[in-house]
C-alpha positions as CSV (number, residue, x, y, z in Angstrom):
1,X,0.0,0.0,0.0
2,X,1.7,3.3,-1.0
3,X,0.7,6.5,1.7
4,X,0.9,10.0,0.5
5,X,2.2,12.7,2.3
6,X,0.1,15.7,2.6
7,X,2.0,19.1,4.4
8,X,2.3,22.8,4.0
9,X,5.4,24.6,3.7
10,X,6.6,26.1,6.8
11,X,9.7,28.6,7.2
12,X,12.1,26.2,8.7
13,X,12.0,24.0,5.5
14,X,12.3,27.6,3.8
15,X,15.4,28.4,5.8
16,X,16.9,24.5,5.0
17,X,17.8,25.8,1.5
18,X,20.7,28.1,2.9
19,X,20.7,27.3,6.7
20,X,20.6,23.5,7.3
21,X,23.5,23.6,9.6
22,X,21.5,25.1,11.7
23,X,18.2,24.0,11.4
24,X,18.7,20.8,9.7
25,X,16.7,19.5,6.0
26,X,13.2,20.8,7.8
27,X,10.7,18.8,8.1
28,X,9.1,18.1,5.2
29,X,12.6,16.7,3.5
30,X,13.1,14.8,6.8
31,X,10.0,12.5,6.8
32,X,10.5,12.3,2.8
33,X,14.1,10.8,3.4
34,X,12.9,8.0,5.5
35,X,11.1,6.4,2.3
36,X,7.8,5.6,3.7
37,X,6.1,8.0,1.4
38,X,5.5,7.6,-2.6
39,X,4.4,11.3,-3.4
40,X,4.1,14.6,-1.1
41,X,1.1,16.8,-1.9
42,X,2.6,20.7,-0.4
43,X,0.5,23.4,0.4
44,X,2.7,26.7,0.0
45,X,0.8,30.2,1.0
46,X,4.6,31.7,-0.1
47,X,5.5,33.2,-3.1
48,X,5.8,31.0,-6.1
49,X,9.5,31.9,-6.8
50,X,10.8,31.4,-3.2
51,X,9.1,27.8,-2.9
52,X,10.7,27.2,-6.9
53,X,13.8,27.4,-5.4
54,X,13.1,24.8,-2.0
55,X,10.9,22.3,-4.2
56,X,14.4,22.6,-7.0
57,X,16.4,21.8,-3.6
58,X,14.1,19.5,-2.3
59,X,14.3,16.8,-4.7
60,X,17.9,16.7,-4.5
61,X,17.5,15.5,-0.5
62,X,14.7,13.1,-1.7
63,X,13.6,11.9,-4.9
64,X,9.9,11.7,-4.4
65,X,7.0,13.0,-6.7
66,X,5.9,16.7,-5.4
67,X,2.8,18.1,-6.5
68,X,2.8,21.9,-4.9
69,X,-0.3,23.9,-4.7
70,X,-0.3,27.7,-4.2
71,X,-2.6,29.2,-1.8
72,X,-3.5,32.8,-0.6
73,X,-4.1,32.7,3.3
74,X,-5.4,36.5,4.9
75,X,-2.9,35.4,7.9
76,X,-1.4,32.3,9.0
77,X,-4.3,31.9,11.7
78,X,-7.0,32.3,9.1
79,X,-9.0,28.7,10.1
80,X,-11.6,29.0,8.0
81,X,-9.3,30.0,4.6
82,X,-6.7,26.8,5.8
83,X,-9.5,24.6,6.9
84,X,-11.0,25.4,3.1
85,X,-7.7,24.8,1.0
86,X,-6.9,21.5,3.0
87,X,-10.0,19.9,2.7
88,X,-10.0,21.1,-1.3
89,X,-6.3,19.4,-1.3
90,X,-6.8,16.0,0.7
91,X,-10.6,15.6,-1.2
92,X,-8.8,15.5,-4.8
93,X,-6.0,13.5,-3.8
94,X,-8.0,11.2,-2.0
95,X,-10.8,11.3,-5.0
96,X,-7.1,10.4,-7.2
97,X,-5.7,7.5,-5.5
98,X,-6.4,3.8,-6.1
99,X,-8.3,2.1,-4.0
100,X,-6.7,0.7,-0.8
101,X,-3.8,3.7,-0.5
102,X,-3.3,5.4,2.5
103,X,-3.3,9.5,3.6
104,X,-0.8,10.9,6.1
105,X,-0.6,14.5,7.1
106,X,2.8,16.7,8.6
107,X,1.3,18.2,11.9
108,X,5.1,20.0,12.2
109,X,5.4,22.6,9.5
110,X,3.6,25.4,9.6
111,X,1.7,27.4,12.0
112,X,-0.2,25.7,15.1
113,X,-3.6,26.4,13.1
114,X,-2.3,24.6,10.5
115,X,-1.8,21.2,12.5
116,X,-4.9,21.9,15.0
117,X,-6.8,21.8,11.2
118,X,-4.7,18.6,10.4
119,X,-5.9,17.0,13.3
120,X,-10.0,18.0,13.1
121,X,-9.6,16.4,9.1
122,X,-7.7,13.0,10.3
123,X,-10.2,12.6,12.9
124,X,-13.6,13.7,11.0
125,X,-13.7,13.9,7.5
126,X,-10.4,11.9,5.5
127,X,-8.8,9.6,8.0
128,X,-5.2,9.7,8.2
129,X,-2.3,8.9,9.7
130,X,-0.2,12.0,11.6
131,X,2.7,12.3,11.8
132,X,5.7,15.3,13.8
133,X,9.4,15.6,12.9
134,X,11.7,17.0,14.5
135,X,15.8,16.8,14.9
136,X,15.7,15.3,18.4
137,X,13.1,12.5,17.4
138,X,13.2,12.1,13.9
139,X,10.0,11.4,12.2
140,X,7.3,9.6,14.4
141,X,3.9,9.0,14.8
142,X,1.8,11.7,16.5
143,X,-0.5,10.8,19.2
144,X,-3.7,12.3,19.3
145,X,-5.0,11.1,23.0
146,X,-8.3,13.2,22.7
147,X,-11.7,12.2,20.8
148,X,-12.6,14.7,18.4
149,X,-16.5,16.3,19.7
150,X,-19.9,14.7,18.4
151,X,-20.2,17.4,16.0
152,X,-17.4,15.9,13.9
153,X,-17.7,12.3,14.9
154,X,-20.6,11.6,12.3
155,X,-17.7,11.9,9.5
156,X,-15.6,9.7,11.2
157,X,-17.7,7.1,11.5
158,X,-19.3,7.6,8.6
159,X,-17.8,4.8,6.4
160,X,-17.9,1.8,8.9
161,X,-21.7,2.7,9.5
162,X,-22.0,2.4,5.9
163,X,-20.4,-0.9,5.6
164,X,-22.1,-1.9,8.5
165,X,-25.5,-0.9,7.0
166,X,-24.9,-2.8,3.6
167,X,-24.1,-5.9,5.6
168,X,-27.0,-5.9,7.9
169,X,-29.6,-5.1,5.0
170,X,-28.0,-7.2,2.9
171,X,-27.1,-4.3,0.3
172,X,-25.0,-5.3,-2.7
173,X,-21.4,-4.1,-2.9
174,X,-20.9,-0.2,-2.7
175,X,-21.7,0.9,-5.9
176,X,-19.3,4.0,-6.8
177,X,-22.2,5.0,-9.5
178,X,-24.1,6.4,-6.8
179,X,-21.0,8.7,-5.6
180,X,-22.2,11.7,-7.5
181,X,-25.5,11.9,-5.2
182,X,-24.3,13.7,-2.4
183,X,-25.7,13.0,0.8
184,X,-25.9,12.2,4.7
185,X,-29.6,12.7,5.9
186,X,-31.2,9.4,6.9
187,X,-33.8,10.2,4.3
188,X,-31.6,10.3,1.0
189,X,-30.2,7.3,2.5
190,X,-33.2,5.0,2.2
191,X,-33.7,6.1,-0.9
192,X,-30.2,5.4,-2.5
193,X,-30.2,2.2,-0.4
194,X,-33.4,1.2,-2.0
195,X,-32.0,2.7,-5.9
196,X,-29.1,0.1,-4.9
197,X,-31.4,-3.1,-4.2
198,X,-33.2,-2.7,-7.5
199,X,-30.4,-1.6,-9.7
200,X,-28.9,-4.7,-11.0
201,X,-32.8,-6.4,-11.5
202,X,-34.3,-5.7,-14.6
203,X,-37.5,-4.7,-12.5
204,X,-39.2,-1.1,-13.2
205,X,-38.8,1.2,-11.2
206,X,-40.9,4.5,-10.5
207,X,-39.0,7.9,-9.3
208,X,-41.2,10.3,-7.2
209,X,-40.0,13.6,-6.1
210,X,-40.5,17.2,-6.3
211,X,-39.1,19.3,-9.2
212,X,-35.2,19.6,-8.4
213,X,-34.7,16.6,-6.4
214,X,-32.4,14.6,-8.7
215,X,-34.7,11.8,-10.6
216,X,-32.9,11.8,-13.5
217,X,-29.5,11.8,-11.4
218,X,-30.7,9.1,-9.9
219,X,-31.8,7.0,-13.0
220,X,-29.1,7.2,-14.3
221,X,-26.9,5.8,-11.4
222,X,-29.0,2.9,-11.4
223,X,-28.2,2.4,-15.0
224,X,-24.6,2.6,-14.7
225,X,-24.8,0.2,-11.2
226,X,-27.3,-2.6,-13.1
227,X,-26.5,-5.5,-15.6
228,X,-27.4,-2.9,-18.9
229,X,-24.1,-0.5,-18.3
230,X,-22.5,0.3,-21.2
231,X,-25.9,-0.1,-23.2
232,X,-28.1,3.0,-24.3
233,X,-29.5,5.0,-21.4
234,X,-32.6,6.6,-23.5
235,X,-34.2,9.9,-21.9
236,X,-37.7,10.9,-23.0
237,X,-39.2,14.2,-21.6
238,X,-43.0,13.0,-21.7
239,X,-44.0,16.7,-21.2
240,X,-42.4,18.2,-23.7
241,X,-43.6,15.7,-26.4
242,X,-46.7,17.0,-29.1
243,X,-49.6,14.4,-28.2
244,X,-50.1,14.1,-32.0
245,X,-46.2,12.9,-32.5
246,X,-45.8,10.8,-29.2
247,X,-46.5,7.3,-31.0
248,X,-44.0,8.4,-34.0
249,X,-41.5,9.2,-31.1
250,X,-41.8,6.4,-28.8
251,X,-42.2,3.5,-31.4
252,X,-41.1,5.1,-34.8
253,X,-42.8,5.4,-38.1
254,X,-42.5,4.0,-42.0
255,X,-41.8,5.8,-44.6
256,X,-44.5,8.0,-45.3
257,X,-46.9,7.0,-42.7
258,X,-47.9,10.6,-41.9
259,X,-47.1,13.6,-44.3
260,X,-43.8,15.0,-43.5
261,X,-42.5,11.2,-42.9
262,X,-39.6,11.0,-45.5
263,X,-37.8,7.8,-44.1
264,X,-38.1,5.3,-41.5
265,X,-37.5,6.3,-38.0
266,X,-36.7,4.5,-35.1
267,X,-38.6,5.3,-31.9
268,X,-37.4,5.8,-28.5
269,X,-38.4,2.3,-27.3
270,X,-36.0,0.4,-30.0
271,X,-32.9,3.2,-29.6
272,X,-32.8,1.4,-26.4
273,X,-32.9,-1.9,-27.2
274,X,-31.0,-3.7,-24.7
275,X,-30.5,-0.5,-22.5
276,X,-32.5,1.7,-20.6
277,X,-35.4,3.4,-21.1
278,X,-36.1,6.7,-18.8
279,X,-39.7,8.5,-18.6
280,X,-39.4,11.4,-17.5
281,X,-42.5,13.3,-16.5
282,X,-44.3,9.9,-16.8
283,X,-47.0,11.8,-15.3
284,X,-47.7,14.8,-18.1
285,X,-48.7,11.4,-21.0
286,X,-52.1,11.5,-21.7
287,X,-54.2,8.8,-21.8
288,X,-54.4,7.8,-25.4
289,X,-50.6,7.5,-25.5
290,X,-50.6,6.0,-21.9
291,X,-52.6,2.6,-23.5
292,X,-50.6,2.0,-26.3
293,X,-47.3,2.3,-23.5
294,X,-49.0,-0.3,-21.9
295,X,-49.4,-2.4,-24.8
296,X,-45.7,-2.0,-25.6
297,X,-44.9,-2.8,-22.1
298,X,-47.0,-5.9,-21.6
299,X,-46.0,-7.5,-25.4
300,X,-41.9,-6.4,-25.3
301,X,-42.5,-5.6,-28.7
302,X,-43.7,-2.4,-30.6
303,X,-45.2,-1.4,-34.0
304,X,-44.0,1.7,-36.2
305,X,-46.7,3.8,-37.5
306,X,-47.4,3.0,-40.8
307,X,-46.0,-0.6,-40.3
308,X,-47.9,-4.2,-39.9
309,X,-45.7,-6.0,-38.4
310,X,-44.2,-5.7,-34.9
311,X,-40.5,-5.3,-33.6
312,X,-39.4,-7.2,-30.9
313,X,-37.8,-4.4,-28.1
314,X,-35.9,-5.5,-24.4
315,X,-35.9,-2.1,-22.6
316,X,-35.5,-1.7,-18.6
317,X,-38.2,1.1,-17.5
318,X,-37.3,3.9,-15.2
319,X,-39.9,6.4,-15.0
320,X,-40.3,9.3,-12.9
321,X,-42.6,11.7,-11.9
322,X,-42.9,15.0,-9.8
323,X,-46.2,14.3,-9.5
324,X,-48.1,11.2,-6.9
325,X,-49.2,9.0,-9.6
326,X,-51.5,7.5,-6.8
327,X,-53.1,10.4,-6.2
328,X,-53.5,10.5,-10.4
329,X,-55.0,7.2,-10.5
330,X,-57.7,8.5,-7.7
331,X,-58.3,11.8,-9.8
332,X,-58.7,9.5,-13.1
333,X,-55.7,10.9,-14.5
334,X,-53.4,8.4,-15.1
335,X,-54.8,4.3,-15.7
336,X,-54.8,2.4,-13.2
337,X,-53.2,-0.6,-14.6
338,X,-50.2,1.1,-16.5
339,X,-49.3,2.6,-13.4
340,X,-49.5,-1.0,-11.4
341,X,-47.0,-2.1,-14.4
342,X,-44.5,0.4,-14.0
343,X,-44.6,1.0,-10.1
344,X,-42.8,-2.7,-9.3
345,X,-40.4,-0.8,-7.4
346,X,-41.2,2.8,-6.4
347,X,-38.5,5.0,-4.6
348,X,-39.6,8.8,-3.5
349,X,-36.8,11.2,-3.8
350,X,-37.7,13.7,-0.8
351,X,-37.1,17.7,-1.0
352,X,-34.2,19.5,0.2
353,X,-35.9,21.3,2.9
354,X,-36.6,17.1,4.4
355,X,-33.1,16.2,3.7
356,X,-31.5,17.3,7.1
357,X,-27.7,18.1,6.9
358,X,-27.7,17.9,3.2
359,X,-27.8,22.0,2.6
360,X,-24.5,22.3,3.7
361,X,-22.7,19.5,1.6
362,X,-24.6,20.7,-1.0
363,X,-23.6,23.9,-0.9
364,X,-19.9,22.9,-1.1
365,X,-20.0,20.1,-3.8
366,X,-21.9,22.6,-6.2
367,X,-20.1,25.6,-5.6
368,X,-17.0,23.7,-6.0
369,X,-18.7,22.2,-9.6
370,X,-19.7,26.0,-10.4
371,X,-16.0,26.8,-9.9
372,X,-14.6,24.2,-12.5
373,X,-17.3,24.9,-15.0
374,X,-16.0,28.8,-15.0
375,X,-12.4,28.7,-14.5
376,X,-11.7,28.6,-18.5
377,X,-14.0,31.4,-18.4
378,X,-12.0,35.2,-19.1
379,X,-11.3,36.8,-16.1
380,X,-13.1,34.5,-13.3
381,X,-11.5,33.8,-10.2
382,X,-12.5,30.7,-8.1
383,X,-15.6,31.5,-5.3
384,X,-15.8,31.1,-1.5
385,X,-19.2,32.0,0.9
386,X,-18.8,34.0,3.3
387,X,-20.4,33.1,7.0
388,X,-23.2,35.4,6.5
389,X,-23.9,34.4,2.9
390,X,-23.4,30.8,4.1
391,X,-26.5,30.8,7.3
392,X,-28.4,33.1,4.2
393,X,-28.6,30.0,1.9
394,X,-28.7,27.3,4.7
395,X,-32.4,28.7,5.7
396,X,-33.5,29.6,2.4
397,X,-36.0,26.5,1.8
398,X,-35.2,25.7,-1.7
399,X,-38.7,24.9,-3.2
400,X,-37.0,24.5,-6.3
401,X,-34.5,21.4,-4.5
402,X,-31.1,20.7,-5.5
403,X,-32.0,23.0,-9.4
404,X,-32.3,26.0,-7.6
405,X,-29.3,25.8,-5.4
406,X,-27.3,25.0,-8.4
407,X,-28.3,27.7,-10.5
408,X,-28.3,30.5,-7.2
409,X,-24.7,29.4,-6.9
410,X,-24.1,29.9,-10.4
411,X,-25.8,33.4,-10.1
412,X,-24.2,34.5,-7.2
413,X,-21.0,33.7,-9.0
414,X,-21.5,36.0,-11.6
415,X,-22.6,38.9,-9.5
416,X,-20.0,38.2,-7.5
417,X,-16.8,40.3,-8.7
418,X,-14.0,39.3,-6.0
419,X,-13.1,35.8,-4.6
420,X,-16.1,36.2,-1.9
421,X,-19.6,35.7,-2.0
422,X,-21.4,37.7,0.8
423,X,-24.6,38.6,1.9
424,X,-25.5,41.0,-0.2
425,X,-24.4,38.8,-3.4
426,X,-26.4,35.7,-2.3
427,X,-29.3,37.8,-1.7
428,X,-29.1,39.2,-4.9
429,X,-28.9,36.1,-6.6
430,X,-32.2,34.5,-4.9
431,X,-35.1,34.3,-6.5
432,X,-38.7,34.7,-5.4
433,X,-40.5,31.8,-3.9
434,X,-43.5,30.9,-5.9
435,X,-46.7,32.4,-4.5
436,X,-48.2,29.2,-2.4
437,X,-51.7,28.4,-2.7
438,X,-53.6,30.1,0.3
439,X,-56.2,27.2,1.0
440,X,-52.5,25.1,1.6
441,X,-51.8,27.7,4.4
442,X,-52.0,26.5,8.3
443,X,-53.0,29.7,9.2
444,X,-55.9,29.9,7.1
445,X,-57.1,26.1,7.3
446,X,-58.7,26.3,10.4
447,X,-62.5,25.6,10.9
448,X,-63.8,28.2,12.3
449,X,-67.0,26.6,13.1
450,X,-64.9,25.0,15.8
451,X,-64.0,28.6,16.7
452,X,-60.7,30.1,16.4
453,X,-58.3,32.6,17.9
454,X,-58.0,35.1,15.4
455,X,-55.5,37.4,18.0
456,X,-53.6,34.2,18.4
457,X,-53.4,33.3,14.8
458,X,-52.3,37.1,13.5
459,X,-49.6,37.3,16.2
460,X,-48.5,33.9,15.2
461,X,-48.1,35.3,11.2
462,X,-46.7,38.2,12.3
463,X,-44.3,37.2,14.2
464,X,-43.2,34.6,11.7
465,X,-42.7,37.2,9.1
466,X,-40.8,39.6,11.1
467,X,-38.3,37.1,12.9
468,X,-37.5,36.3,8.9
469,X,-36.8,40.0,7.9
470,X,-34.8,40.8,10.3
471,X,-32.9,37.3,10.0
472,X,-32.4,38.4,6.2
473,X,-31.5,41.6,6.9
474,X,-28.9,40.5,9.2
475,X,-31.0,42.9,11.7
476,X,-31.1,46.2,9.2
477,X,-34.3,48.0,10.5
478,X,-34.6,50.0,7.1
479,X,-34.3,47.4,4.8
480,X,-36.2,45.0,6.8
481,X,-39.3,47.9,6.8
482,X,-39.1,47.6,3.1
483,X,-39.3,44.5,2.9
484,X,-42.5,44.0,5.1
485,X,-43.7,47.1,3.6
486,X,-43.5,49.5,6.2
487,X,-42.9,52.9,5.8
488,X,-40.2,53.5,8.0
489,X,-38.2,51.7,10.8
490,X,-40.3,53.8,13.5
491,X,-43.7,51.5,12.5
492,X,-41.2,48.3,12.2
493,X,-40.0,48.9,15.8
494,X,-43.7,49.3,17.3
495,X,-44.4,46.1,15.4
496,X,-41.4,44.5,16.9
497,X,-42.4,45.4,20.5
498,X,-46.2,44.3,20.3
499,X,-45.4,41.0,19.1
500,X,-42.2,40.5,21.8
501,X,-39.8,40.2,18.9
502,X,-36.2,40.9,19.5
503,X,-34.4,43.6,17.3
């Protein structure tokens, strides 16, 4: 098993260039010359031509490959910017090595934030090994004899309850094709636990979730984790399909079957023949085109328009809906026994503002996806949030799911003209929440026949609406009386007292 060694630069391996009869190789060259480690990941917040010169000296004392990344730190005690650049570093490297390859990280270089950060990531997040130098004691392990709080401990443990889990449910082998769905609330766990069970069957499979929510992400994971990988994965937006051409696009047409037909066409349903098939919006088909899906389902074969014979098809169904196709069959909107035939295995995809803990990985996994989409891009420089931005988006409650997050990100980003996003910038880039329908509103689905207490119920509202203005605001009077329509900060603060809201 070959370890990498993960360090920042630190002055005394700096001052080994000219001075190591006095402070010795430093370090970083000292735990590299005792061979345990096949490749040294640095972190260097110095200037690029000063650590030129020690990584040109440096692999003179030890022959081992050095990949250096340059950082900007506000001041060597700067947690948050060297908590953010380490986890960036170790999450690629460990995302780069083959499977079974072990992390170590240098607590001695560098400043004592630097090695308190090592610590929190070997314990939490990316376990490690740590290790000190020095020229008394050589290169040794470092003893951590503390446990990290139960704040952090959930990372830790992490991938032993996850093993354990797939061996007590009896969960198929960890199926990197799920990776990409990023995740740690119990909810989105059941549901990819459930997406693994049924991938490698050939079993339908119905997808419920809100808008947003990551069906199609999901589809196609179980594609890639079942038996049909490497075959066509076929995605057909039911919604967006004219209901006079969805036969012609799901089962193809002759030659001149309809005018405007000037060849043969295949349909959806033979393009992935031996693959996948994916219906998306399952519930937006209307009915006439919902019984010949059911024909095509029941027979494994379909006819082109025009054509009389049929053509034999083996497609695996995943269809998915943001829409409760139960509730459907009840209105008399979708058939009954088309949706019995595709529901075999049905997994509900819930919404962001369900999936507790997720917001916050979220946030980091797509701003960091926002940042390699843009970096080709003229002129852009990588993003960070700031706190304030950060606790902004955390509480927003995303009724467009993982879609809207994304594209927020990707507008802050482009508001945004220096490496931060704050307040102001994420604020800017949020959009509206779509007006909700009133009759779906707590406060005004009471039955007043069983009497009500309307003082009760306003103070309740009120309340509600002013805690979230100043919580936006960060606690901005003015702005907060525009935004609840006030005329002035005078009328907001007498509206603050009567309802025993703090300013």
């Amino acid at each position: 098993m070959a370890t990498t060694l993960i360090s920042w630069l630190g002055r005394t391996d700096l001052r080994a260039v000219t001075e190591s009869d006095k402070v010795g190789v430093g370090p970083v060259a000292q735990a590299l010359q005792t061979g345990r480690f096949a490749r040294l990941d640095l972190l260097c917040d110095y200037a690029p031509d000063e650590a030129a010169t020690y990584l040109a000296w440096l692999q003179a004392q030890a022959p081992t490959p050095v990949t250096p990344h340059y950082v900007t730190l506000d001041s060597p005690t700067d947690f948050g910017a060297i908590y953010r650049h380490a986890r960036q570093v170790v999450a690629a490297t460990s995302a780069a090595q083959p499977p079974g390859d072990g992390l170590a990280f240098h607590l001695s270089p560098g400043t004592p934030a630097m090695a308190a950060v090592w610590i929190i990531l070997a314990k939490t997040r990316f376990p490690a090994e740590l290790i000190e130098s020095s020229i008394q004691h050589g290169v040794r392990v470092a003893s951590v004899p503390f446990d990290i709080s139960a704040d952090f401990l959930p990372d830790l443990l992490e991938r032993p309850d996850r093993t354990l889990e797939r061996l007590t449910l009896g969960l198929p082998p960890a199926a990197p094709e799920f990776d990409a769905i990023c995740h740690r609330s119990p909810a989105m766990a059941r549901a990819i636990a459930r997406a693994r069970r049924a991938a490698p069957r050939s079993i339908p499979i119905l997808i419920e979730g809100e808008s947003g929510t990551g069906k199609e992400l999901l589809a196609r994971a179980i594609h890639q984790a079942s038996p049909r990988r490497g075959r066509p994965f076929v995605t057909v937006n039911c919604g967006a399909i004219a209901p006079d051409l969805i036969e012609s696009e799901l089962f193809g047409h002759e030659k001149g079957a309809f005018t405007g037909a000037a060849g043969e066409r295949k349909g959806y349903f033979e393009s992935a023949h031996s693959g996948t098939l994916f219906l998306d919006e399952l519930g937006e088909l209307p009915k006439p085109a919902q019984v010949k899906l059911l024909r095509a389902l029941q027979e494994g074969e379909v006819t082109r328009v025009g054509a009389t014979a049929p053509t034999p098809v083996d497609v695996r169904i995943l269809a998915a809906t943001n829409r409760t196709l139960v509730d459907e069959v009840a209105a008399g909107r979708f058939r009954e026994d088309l949706f019995y035939r595709l529901a075999v295995a049905v997994i509900h995809l819930p919404p962001l503002r369900e999936r507790e803990g997720d917001a916050s990985l979220l946030l980091d996994r797509l701003l960091d996806q926002v940042n390699r989409e843009s970096e080709s891009e003229p002129g852009y420089s990588p993003k960070i949030l700031s706190v304030n931005a950060r606790k902004l988006l955390l509480e927003h409650p995303w009724p467009g799911n993982v879609r809207e997050m994304q594209n927020t990100l990707r507008r802050a980003a482009v508001w945004t003209p220096g490496p931060t996003i704050d307040l102001e910038d994420a604020r800017d880039a949020l959009l509206p929440s779509p007006a909700r329908d009133l009759a779906s509103d707590p406060a005004l689905a009471q039955d007043i026949a069983q009497g009500i207490d309307l003082n009760a119920t306003i103070d309740r509202v009120a309340r509600h609406y002013l805690e979230q203005a100043m919580r936006l605001t960060g606690g901005n009077k003015t702005r907060a009386a525009r935004l609840l329509g006030f005329g002035n900060p005078t009328t907001l603060n007498n509206w603050l007292k009567k309802h025993g809201v703090e300013p």
